[in-house]
mmCIF file as Biopython writes it, N, C-alpha, C and O atoms, coordinates in Angstrom:
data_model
#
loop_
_atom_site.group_PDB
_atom_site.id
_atom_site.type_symbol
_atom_site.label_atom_id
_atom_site.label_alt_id
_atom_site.label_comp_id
_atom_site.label_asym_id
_atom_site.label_entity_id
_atom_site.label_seq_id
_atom_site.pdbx_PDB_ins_code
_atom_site.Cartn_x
_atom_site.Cartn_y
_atom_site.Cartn_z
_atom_site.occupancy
_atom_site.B_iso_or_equiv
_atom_site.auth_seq_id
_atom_site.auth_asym_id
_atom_site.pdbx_PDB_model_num
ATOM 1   N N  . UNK A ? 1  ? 0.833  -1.206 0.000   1.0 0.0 1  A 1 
ATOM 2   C CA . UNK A ? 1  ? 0.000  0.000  0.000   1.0 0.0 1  A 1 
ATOM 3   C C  . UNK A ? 1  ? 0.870  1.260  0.000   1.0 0.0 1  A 1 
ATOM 4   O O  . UNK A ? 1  ? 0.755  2.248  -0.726  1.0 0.0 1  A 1 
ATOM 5   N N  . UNK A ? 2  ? 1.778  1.017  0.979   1.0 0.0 2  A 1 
ATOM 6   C CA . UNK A ? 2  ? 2.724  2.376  1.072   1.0 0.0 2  A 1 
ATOM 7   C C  . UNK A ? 2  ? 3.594  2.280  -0.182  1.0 0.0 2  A 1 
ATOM 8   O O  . UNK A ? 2  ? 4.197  3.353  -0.193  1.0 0.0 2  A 1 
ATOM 9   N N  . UNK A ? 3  ? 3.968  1.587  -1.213  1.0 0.0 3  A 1 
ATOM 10  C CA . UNK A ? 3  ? 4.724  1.540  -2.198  1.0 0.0 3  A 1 
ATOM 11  C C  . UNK A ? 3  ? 3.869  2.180  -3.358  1.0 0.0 3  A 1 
ATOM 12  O O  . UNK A ? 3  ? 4.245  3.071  -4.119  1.0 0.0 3  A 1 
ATOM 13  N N  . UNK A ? 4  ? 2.692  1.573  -3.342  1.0 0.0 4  A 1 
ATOM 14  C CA . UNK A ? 4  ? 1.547  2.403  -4.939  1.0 0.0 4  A 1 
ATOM 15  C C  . UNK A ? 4  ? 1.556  3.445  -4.548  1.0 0.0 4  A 1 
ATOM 16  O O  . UNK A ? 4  ? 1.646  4.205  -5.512  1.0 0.0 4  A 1 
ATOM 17  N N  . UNK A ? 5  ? 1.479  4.386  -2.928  1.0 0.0 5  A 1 
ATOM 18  C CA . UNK A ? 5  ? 0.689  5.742  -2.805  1.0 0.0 5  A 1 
ATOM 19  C C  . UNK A ? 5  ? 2.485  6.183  -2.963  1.0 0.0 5  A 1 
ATOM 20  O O  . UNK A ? 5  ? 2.658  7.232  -3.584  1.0 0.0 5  A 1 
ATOM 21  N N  . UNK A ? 6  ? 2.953  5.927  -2.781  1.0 0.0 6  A 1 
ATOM 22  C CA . UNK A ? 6  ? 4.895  6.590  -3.345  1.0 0.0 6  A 1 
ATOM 23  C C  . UNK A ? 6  ? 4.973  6.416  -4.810  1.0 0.0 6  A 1 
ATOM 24  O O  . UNK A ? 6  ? 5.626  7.182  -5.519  1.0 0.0 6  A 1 
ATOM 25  N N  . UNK A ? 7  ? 4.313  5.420  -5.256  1.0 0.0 7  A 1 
ATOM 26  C CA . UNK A ? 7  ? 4.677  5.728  -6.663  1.0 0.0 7  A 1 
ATOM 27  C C  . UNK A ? 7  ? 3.467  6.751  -7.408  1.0 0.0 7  A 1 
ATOM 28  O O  . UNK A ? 7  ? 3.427  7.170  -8.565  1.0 0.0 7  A 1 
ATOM 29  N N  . UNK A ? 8  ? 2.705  6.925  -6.492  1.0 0.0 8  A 1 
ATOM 30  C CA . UNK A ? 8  ? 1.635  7.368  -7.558  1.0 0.0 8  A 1 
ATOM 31  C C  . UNK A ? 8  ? 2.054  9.291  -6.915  1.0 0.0 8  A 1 
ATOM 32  O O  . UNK A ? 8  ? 1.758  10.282 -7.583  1.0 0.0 8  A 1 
ATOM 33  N N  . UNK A ? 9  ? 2.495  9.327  -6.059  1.0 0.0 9  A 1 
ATOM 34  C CA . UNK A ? 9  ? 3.031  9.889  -6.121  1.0 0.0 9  A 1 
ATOM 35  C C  . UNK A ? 9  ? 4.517  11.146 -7.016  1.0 0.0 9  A 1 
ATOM 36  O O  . UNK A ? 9  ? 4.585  12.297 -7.448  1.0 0.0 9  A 1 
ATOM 37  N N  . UNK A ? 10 ? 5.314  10.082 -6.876  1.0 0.0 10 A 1 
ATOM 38  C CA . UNK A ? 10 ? 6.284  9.879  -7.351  1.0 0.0 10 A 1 
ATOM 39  C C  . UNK A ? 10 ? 5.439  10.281 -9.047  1.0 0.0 10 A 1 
ATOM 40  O O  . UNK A ? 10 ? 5.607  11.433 -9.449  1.0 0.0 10 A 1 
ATOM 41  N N  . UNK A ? 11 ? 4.826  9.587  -9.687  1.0 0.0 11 A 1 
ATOM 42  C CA . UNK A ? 11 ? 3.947  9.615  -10.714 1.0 0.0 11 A 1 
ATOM 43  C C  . UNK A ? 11 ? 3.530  11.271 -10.875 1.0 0.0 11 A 1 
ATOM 44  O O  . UNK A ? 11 ? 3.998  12.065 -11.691 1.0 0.0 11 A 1 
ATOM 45  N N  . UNK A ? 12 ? 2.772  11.455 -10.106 1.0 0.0 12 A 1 
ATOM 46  C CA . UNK A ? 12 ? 1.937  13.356 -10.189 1.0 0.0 12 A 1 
ATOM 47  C C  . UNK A ? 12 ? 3.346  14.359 -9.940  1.0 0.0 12 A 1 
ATOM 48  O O  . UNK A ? 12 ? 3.522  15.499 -10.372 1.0 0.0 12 A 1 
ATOM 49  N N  . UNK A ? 13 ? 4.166  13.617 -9.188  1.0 0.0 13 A 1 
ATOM 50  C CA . UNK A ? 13 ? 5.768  14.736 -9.629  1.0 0.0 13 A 1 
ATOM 51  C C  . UNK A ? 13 ? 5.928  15.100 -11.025 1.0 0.0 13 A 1 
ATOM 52  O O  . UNK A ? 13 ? 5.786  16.155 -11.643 1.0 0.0 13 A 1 
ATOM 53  N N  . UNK A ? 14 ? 6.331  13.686 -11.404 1.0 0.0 14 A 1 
ATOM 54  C CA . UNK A ? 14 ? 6.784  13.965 -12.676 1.0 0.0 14 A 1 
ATOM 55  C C  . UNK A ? 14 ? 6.129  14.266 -13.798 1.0 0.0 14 A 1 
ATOM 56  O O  . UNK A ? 14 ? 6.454  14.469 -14.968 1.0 0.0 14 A 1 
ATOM 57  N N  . UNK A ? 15 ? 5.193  14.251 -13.224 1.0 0.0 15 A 1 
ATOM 58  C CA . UNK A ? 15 ? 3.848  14.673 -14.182 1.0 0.0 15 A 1 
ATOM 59  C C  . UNK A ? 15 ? 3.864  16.278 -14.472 1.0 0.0 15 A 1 
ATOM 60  O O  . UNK A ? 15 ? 3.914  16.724 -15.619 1.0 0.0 15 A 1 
ATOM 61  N N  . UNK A ? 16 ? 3.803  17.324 -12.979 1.0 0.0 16 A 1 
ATOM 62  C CA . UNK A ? 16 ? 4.101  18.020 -12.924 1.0 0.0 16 A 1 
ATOM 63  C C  . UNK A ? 16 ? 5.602  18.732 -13.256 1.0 0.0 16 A 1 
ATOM 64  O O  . UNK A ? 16 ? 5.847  19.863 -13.678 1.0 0.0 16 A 1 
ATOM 65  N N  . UNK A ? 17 ? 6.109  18.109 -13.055 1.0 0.0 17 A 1 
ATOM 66  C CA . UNK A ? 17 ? 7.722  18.363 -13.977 1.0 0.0 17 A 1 
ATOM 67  C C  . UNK A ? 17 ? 7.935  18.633 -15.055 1.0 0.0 17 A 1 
ATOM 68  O O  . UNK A ? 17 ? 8.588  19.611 -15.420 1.0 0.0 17 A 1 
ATOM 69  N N  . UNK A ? 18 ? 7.225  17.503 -16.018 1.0 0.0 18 A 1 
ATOM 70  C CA . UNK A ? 18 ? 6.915  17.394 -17.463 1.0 0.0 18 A 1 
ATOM 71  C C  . UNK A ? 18 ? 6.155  18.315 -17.698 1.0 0.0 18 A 1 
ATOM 72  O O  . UNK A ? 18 ? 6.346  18.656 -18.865 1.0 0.0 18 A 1 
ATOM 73  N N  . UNK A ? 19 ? 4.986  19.232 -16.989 1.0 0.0 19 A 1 
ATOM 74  C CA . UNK A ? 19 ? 4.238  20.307 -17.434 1.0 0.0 19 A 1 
ATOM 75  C C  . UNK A ? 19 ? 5.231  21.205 -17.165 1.0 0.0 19 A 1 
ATOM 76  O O  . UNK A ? 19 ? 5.342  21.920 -18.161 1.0 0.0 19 A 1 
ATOM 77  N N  . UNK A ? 20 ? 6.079  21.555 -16.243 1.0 0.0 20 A 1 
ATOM 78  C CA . UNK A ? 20 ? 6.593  22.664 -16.271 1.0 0.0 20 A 1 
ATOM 79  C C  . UNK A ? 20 ? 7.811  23.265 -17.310 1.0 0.0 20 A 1 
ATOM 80  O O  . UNK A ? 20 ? 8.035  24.417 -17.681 1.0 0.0 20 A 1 
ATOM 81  N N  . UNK A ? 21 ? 8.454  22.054 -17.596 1.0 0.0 21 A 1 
ATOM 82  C CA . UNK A ? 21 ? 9.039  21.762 -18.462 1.0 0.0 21 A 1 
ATOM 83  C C  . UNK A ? 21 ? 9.209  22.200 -19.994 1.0 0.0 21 A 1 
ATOM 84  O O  . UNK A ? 21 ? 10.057 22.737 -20.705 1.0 0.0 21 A 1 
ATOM 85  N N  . UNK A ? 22 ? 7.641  21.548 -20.117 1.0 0.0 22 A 1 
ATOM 86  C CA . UNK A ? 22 ? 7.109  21.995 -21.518 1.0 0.0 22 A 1 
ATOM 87  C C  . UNK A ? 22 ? 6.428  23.425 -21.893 1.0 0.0 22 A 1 
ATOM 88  O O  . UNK A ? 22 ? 6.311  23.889 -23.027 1.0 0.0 22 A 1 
ATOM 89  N N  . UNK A ? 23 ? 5.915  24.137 -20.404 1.0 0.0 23 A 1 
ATOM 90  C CA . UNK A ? 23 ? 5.518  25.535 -20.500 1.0 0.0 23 A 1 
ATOM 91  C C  . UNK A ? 23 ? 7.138  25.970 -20.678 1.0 0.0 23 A 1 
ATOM 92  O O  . UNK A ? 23 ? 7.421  26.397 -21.797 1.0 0.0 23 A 1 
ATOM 93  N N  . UNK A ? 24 ? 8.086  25.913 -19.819 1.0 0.0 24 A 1 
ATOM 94  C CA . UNK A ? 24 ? 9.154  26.841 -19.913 1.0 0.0 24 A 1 
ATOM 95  C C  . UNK A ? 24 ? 9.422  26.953 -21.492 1.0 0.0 24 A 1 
ATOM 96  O O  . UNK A ? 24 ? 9.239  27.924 -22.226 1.0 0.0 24 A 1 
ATOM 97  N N  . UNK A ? 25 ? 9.870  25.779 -21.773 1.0 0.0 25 A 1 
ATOM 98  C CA . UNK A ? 25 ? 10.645 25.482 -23.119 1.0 0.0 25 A 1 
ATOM 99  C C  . UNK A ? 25 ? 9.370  26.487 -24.416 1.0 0.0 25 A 1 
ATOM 100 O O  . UNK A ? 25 ? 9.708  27.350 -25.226 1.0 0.0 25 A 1 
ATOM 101 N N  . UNK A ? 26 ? 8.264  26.064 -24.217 1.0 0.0 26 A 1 
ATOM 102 C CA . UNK A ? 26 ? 7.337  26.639 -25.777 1.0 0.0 26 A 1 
ATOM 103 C C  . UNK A ? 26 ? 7.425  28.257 -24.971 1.0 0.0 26 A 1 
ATOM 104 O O  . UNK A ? 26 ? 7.987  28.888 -25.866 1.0 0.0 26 A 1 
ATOM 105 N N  . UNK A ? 27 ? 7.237  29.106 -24.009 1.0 0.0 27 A 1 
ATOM 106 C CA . UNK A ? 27 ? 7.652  30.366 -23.932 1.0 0.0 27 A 1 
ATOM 107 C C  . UNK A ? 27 ? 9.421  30.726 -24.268 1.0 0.0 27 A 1 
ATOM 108 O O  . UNK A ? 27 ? 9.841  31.824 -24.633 1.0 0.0 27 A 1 
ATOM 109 N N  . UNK A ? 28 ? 10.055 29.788 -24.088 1.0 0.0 28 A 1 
ATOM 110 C CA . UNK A ? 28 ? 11.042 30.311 -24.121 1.0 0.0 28 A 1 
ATOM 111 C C  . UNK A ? 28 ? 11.612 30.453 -25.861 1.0 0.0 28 A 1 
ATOM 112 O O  . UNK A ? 28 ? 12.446 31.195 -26.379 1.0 0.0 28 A 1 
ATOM 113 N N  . UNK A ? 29 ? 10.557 29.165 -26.524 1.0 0.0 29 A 1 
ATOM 114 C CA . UNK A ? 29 ? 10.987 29.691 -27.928 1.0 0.0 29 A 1 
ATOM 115 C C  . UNK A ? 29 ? 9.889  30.297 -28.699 1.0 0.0 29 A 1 
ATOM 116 O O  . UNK A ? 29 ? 9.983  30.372 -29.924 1.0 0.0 29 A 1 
ATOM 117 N N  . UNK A ? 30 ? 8.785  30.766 -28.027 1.0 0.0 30 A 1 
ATOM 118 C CA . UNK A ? 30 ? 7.865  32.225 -27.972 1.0 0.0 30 A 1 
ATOM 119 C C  . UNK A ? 30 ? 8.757  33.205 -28.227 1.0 0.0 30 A 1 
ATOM 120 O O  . UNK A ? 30 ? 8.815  33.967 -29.192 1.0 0.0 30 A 1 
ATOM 121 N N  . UNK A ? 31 ? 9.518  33.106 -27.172 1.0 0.0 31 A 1 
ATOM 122 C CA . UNK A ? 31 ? 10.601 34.673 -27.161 1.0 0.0 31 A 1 
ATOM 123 C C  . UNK A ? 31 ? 11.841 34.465 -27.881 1.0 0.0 31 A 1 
ATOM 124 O O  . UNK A ? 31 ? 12.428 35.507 -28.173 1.0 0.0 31 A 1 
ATOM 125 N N  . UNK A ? 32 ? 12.345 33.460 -28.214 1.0 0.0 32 A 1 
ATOM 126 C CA . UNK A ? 32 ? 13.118 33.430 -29.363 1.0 0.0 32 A 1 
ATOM 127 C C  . UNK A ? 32 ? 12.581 33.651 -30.605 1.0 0.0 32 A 1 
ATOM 128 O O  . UNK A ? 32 ? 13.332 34.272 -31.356 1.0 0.0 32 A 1 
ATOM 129 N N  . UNK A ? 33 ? 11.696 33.391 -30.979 1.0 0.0 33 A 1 
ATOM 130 C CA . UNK A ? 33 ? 10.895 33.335 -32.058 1.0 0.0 33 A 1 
ATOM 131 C C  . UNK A ? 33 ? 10.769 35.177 -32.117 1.0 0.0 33 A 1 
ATOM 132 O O  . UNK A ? 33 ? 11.502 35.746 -32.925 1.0 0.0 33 A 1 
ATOM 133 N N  . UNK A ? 34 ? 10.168 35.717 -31.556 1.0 0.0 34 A 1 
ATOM 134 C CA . UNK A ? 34 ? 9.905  37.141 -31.317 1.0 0.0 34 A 1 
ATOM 135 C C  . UNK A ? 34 ? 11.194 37.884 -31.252 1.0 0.0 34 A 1 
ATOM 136 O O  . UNK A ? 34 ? 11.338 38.964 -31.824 1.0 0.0 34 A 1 
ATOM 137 N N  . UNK A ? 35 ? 12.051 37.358 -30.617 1.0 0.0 35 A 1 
ATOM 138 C CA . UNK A ? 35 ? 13.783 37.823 -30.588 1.0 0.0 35 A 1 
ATOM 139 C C  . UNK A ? 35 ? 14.295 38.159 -32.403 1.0 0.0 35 A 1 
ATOM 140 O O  . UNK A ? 35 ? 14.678 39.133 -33.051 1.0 0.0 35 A 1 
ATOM 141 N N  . UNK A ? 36 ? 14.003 36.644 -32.662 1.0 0.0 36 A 1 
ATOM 142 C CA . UNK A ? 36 ? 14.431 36.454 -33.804 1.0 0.0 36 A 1 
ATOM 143 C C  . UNK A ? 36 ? 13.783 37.314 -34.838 1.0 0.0 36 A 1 
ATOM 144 O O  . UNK A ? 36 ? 14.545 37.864 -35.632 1.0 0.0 36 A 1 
ATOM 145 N N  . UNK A ? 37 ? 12.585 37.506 -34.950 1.0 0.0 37 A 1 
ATOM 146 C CA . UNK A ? 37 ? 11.773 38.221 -35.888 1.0 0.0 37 A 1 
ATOM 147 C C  . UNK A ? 37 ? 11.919 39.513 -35.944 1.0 0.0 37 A 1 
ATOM 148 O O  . UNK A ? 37 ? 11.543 40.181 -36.908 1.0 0.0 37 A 1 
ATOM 149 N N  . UNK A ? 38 ? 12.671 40.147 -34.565 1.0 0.0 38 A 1 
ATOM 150 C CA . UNK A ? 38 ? 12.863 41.875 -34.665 1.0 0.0 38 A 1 
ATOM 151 C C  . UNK A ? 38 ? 15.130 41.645 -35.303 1.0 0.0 38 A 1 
ATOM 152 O O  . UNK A ? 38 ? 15.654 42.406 -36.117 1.0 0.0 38 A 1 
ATOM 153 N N  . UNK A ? 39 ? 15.667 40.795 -34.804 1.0 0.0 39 A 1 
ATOM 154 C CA . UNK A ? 39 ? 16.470 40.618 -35.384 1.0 0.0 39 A 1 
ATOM 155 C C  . UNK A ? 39 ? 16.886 40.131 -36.761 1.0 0.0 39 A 1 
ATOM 156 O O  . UNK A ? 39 ? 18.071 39.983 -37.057 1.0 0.0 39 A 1 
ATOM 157 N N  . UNK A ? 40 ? 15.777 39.861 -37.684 1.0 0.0 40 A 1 
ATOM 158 C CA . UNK A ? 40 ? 16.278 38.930 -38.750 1.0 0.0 40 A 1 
ATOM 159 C C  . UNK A ? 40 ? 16.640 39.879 -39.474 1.0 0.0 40 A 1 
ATOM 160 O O  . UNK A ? 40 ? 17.652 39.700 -40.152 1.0 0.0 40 A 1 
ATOM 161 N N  . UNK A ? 41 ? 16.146 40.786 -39.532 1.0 0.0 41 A 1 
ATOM 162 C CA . UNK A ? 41 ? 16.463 42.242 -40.687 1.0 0.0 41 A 1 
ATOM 163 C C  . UNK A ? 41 ? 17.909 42.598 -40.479 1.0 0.0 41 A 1 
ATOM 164 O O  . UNK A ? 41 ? 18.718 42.678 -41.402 1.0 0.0 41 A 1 
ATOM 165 N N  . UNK A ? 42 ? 18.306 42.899 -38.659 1.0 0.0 42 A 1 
ATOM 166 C CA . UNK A ? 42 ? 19.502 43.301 -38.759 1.0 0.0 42 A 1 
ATOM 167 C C  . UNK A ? 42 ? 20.589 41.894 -39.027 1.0 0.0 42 A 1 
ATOM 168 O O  . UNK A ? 42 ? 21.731 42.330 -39.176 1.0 0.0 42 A 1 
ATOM 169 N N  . UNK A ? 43 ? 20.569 41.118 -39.078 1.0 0.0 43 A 1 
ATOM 170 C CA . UNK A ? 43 ? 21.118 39.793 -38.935 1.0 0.0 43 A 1 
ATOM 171 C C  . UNK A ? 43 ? 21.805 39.674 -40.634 1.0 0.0 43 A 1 
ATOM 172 O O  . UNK A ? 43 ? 22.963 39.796 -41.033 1.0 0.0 43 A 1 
ATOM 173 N N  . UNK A ? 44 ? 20.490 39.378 -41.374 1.0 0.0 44 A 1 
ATOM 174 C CA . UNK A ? 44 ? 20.764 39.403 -42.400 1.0 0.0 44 A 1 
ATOM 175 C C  . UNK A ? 44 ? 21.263 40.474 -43.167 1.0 0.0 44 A 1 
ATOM 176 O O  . UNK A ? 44 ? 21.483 40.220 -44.351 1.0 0.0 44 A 1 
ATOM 177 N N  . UNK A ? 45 ? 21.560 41.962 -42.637 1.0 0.0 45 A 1 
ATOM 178 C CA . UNK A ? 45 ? 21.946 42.735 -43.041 1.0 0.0 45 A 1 
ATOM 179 C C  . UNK A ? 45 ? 24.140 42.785 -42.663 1.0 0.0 45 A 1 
ATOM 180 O O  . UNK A ? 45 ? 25.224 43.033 -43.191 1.0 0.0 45 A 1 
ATOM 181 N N  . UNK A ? 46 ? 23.664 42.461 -41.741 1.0 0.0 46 A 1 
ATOM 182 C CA . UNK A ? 46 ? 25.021 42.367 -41.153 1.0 0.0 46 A 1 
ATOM 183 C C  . UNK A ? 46 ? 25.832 40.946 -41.966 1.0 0.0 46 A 1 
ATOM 184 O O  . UNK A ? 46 ? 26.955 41.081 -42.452 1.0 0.0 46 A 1 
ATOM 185 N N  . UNK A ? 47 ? 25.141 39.727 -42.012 1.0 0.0 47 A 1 
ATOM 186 C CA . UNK A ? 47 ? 25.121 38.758 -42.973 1.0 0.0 47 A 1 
ATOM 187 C C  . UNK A ? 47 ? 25.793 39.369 -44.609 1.0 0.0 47 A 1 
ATOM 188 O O  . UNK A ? 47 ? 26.813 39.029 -45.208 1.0 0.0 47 A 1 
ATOM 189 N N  . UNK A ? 48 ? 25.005 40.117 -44.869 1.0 0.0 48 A 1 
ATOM 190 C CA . UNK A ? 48 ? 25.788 40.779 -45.945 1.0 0.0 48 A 1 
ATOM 191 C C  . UNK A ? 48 ? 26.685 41.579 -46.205 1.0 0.0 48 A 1 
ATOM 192 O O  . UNK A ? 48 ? 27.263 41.656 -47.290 1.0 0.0 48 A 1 
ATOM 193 N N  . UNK A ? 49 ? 26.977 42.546 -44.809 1.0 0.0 49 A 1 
ATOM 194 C CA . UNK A ? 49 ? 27.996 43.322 -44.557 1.0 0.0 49 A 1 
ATOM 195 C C  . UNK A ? 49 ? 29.272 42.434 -44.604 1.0 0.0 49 A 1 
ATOM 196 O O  . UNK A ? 49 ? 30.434 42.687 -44.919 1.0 0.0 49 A 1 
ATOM 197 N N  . UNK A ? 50 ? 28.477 40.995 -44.063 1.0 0.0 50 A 1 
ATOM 198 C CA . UNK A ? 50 ? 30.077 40.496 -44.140 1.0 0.0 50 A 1 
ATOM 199 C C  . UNK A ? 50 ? 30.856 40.068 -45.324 1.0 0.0 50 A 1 
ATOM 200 O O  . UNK A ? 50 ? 32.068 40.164 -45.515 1.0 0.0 50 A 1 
ATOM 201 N N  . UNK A ? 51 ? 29.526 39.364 -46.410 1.0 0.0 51 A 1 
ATOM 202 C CA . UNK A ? 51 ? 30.019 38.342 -47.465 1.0 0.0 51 A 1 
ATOM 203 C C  . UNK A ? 51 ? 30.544 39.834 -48.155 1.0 0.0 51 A 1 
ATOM 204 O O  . UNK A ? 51 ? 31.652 39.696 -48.673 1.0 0.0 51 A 1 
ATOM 205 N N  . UNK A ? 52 ? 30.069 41.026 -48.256 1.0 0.0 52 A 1 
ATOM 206 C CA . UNK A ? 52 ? 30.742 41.668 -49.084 1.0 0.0 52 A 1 
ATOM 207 C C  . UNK A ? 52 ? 32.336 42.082 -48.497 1.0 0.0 52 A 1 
ATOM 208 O O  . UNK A ? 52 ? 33.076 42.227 -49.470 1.0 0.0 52 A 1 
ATOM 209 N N  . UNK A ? 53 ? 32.887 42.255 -47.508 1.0 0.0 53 A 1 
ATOM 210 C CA . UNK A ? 53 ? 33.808 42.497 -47.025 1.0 0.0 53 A 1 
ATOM 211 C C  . UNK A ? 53 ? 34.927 41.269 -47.106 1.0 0.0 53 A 1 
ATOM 212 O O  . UNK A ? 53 ? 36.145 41.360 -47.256 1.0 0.0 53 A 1 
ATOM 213 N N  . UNK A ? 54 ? 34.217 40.264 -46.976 1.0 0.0 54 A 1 
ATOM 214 C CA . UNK A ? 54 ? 35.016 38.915 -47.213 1.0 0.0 54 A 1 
ATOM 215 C C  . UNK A ? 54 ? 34.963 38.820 -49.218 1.0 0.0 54 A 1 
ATOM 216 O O  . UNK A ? 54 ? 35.978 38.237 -49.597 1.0 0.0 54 A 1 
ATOM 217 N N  . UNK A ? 55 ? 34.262 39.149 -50.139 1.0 0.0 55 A 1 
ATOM 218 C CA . UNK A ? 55 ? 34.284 39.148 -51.372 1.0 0.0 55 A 1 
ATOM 219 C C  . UNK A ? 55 ? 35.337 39.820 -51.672 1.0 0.0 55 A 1 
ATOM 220 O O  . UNK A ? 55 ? 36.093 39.285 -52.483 1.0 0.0 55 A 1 
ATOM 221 N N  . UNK A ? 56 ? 35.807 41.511 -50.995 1.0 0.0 56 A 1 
ATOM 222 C CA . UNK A ? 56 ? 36.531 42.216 -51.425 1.0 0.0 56 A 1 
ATOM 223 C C  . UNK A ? 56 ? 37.910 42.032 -50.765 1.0 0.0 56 A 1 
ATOM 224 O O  . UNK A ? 56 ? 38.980 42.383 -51.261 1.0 0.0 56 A 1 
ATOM 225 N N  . UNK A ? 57 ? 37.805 41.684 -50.075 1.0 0.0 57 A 1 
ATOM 226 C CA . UNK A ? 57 ? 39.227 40.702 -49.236 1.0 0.0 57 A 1 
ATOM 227 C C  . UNK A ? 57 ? 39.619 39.605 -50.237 1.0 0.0 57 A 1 
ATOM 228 O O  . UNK A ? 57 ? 40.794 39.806 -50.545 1.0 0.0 57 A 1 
ATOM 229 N N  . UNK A ? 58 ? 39.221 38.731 -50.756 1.0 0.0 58 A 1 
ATOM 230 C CA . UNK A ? 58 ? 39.223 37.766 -51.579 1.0 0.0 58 A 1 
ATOM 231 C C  . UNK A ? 58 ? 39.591 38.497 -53.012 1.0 0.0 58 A 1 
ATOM 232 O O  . UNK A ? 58 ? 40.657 38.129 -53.507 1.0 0.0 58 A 1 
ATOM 233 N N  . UNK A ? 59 ? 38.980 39.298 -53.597 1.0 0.0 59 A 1 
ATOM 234 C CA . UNK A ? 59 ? 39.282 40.382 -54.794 1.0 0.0 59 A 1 
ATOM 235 C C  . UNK A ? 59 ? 40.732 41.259 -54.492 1.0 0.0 59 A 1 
ATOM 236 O O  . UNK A ? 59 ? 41.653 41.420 -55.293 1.0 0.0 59 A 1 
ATOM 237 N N  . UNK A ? 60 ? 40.677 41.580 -53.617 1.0 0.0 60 A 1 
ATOM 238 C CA . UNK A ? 60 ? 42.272 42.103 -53.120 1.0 0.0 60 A 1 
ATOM 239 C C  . UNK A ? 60 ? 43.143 41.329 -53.539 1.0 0.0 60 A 1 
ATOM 240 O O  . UNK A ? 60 ? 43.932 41.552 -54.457 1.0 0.0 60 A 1 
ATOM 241 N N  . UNK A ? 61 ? 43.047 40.302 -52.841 1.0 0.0 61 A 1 
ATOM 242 C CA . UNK A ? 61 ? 44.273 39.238 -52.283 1.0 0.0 61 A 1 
ATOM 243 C C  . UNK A ? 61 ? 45.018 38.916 -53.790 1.0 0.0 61 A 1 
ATOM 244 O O  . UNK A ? 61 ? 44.493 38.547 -54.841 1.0 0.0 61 A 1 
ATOM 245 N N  . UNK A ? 62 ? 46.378 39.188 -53.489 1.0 0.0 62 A 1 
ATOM 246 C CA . UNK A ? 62 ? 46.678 39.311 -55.381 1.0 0.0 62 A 1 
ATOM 247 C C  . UNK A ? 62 ? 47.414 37.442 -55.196 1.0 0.0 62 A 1 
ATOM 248 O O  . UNK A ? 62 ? 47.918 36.861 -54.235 1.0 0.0 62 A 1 
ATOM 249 N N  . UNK A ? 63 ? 47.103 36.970 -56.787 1.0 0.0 63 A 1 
ATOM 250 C CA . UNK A ? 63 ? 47.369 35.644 -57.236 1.0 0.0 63 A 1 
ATOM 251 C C  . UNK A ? 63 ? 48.399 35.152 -57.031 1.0 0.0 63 A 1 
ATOM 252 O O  . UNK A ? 63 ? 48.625 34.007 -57.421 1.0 0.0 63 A 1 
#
């Protein structure tokens, strides 16, 4: 008797664990997601700041 009410126990822990778990994680890529979406403009801008700087580095560089 004392072993089922520990496991069933033991059981609604991890139950609760697993909910908390899964709230943290889907807010936390809520706000990545939202992070990401005000950053993608500058990201990809900077993204290109680079390939062109690395293009003309590469165009420099004599044979």
């Amino acid at each position: 008797m004392l072993l089922v009410k520990q496991d069933s126990s033991v059981r609604s822990w991890l139950r609760g664990y697993i909910v908390v778990v899964v709230v943290v994680f889907s807010v936390h890529r809520y706000n990545n997601s939202v992070i990401q979406m005000r950053n993608s403009a500058e990201s990809v801008r900077q993204l290109f700041r680079v390939a062109d700087c690395h293009s003309r580095i590469v165009a420099e560089k004599p044979i």
